[in-house]
C-alpha positions as CSV (number, residue, x, y, z in Angstrom):
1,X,147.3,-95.9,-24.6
2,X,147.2,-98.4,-21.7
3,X,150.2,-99.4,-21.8
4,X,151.4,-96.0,-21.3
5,X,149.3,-95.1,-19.1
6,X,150.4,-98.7,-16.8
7,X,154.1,-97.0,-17.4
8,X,153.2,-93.5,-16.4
9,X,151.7,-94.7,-12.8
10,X,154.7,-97.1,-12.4
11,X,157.3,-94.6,-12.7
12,X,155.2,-92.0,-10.7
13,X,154.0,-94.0,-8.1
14,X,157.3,-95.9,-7.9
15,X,160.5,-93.8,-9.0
16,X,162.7,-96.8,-8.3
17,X,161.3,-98.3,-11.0
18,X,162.7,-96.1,-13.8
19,X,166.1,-97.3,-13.8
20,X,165.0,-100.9,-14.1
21,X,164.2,-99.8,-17.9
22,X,166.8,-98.9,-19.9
23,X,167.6,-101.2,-22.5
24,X,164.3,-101.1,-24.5
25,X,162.7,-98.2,-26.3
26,X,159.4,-97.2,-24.6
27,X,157.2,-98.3,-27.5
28,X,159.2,-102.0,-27.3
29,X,158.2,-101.8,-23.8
30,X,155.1,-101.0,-24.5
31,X,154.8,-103.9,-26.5
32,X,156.3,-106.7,-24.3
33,X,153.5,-105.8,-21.6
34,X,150.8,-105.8,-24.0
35,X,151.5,-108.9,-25.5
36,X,152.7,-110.3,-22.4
37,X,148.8,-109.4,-20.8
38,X,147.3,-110.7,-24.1
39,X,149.2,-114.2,-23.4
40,X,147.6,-114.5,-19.7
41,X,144.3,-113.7,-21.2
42,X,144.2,-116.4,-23.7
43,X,146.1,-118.5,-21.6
44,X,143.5,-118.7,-18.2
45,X,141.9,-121.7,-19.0
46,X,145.7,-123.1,-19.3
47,X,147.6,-122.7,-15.6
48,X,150.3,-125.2,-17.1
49,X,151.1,-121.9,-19.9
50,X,151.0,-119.4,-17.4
51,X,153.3,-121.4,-14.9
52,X,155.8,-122.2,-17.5
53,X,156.2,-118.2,-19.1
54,X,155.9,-116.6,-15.6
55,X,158.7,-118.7,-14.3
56,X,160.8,-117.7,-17.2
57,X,159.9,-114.1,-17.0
58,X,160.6,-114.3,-12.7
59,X,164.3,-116.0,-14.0
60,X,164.8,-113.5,-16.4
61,X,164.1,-110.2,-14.6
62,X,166.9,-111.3,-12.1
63,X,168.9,-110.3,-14.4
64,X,167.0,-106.8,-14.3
65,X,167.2,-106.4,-10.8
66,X,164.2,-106.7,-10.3
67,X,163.2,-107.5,-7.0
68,X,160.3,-109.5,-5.8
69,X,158.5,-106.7,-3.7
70,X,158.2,-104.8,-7.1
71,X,155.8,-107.2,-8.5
72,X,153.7,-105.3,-6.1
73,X,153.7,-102.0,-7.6
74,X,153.1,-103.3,-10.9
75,X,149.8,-104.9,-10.1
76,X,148.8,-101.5,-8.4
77,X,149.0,-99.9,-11.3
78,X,148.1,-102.7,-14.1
79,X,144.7,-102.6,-11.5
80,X,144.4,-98.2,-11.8
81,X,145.3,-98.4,-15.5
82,X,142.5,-101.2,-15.8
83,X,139.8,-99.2,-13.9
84,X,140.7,-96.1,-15.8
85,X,140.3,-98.1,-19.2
86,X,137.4,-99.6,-18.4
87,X,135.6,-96.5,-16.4
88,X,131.9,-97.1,-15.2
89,X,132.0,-101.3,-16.8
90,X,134.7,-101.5,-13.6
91,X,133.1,-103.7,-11.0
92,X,133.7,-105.2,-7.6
93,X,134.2,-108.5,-9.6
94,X,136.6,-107.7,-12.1
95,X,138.5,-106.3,-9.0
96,X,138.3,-109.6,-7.1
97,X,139.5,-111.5,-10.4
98,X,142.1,-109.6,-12.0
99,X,143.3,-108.9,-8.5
100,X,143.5,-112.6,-8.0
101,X,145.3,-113.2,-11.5
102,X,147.7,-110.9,-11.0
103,X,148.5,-112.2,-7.8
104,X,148.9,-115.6,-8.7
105,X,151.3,-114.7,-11.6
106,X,153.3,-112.8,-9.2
107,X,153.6,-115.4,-6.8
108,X,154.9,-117.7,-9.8
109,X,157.5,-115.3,-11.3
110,X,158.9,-114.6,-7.8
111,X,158.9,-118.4,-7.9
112,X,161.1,-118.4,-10.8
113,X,163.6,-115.7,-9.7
114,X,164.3,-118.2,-6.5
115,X,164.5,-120.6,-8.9
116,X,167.5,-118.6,-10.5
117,X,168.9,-117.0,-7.4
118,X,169.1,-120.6,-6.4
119,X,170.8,-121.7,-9.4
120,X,173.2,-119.1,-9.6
121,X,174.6,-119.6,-6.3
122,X,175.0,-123.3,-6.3
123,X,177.0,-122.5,-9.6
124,X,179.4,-120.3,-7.3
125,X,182.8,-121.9,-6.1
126,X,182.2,-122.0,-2.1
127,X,184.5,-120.0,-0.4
128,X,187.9,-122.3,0.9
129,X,187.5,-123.5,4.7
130,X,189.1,-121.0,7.1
């Protein structure tokens, strides 16, 4: 349920988003982010884990198009869709620190798209001398 409730807000909130998800079902989607969520979770007490997955995902969603103000919009709503789950046990701190997580691991994954951006165009045959 939060999952699609994170995927409801996202495509409301941000339309542009939709077209970024087309290759996996909605329940496979569904999935990724859970288990993605789950791995920062268990993996707080190890930045070296987080550091080494986000900057995979960041290289990977280049592919997607994804672009690096968009890990924006999905902490808006991962933070709605955790308020709404978690109702009146919401507080100011779980705020601060989830807001703070999530900020991190975007800052990493837009690492890792740089990363790849990077990569890609050294790889590309510079253009002859003029």
């Amino acid at each position: 349920k939060m999952m699609s409730t994170f995927y409801g807000l996202l495509f409301t909130r941000y339309p542009a988003a939709k077209a970024l998800f087309g290759r996996n079902s909605q329940n496979d989607q569904e999935k990724m982010l859970g288990d993605a969520l789950m791995m920062l979770v268990e993996s707080l007490d190890e930045p070296a884990v987080i550091e080494e997955k986000m900057i995979a995902v960041g290289r990977k969603h280049v592919d997607y198009e994804v672009e690096d103000h968009m890990y924006a919009w999905v902490k808006d709503c991962l933070m709605e869709t955790f308020r709404r789950a978690s109702a009146s046990d919401w507080s100011a701190e779980l705020e601060e620190n989830w807001s703070t997580v999530l900020d991190a691991v975007a800052t990493i994954g837009i690492r890792g798209a740089a990363i790849e951006r990077a990569e890609r165009a050294s790889a590309q045959p510079s253009a002859p001398p003029q």
